[in-house]
C-alpha positions in Angstrom: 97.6 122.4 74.3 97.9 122.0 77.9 96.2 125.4 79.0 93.4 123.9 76.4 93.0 120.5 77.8 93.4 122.2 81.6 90.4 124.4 81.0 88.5 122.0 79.8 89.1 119.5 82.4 87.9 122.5 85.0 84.4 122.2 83.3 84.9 124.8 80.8 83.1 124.8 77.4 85.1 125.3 73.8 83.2 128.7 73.7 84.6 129.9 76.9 88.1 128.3 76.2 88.4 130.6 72.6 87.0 133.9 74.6 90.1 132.7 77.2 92.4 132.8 74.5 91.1 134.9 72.0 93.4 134.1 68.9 92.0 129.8 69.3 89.0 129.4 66.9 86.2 127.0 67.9 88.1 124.2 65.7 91.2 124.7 67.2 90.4 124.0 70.8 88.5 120.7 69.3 91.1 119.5 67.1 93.5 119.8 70.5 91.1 118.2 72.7 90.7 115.1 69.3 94.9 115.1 69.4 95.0 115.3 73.5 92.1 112.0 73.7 93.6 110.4 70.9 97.3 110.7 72.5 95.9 110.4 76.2 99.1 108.7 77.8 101.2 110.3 76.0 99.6 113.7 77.4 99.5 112.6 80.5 103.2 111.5 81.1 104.1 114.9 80.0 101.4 117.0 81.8 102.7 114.7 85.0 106.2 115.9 84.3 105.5 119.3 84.0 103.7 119.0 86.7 107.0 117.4 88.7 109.4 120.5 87.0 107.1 123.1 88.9 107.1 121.8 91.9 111.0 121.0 92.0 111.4 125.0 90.7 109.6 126.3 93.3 111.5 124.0 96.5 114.5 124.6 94.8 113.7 128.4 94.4 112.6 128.8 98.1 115.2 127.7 99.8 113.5 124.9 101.1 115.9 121.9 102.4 115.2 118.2 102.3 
């Protein structure tokens, strides 16, 4: 759901998200943009902490020191 809602978000229309991933149908990628709207701070907080787990992977991984 997250690559869905990302795309779309960069300006990209549900046609151009299914030919992205070619196994989403035209449904799909609206029913996940529906769930993602109708759950928008729920989305959020976890797209934030994603977000947060990437960045502390890639300091941790580079040897960077605090």
């Amino acid at each position: 759901m997250a690559a869905i809602l990302t795309c779309y978000r960069q300006g990209m229309r549900v046609e151009e998200i299914v030919q992205q991933y070619p196994g989403l149908r035209p449904a799909d990628v609206n029913d996940a943009l529906a769930y993602a709207y109708d759950h928008f701070d729920e989305i959020e907080t976890d797209l934030a902490a994603d977000d947060e787990a990437v960045v502390k992977a890639r300091l941790g991984g580079s040897g960077a020191r605090g």
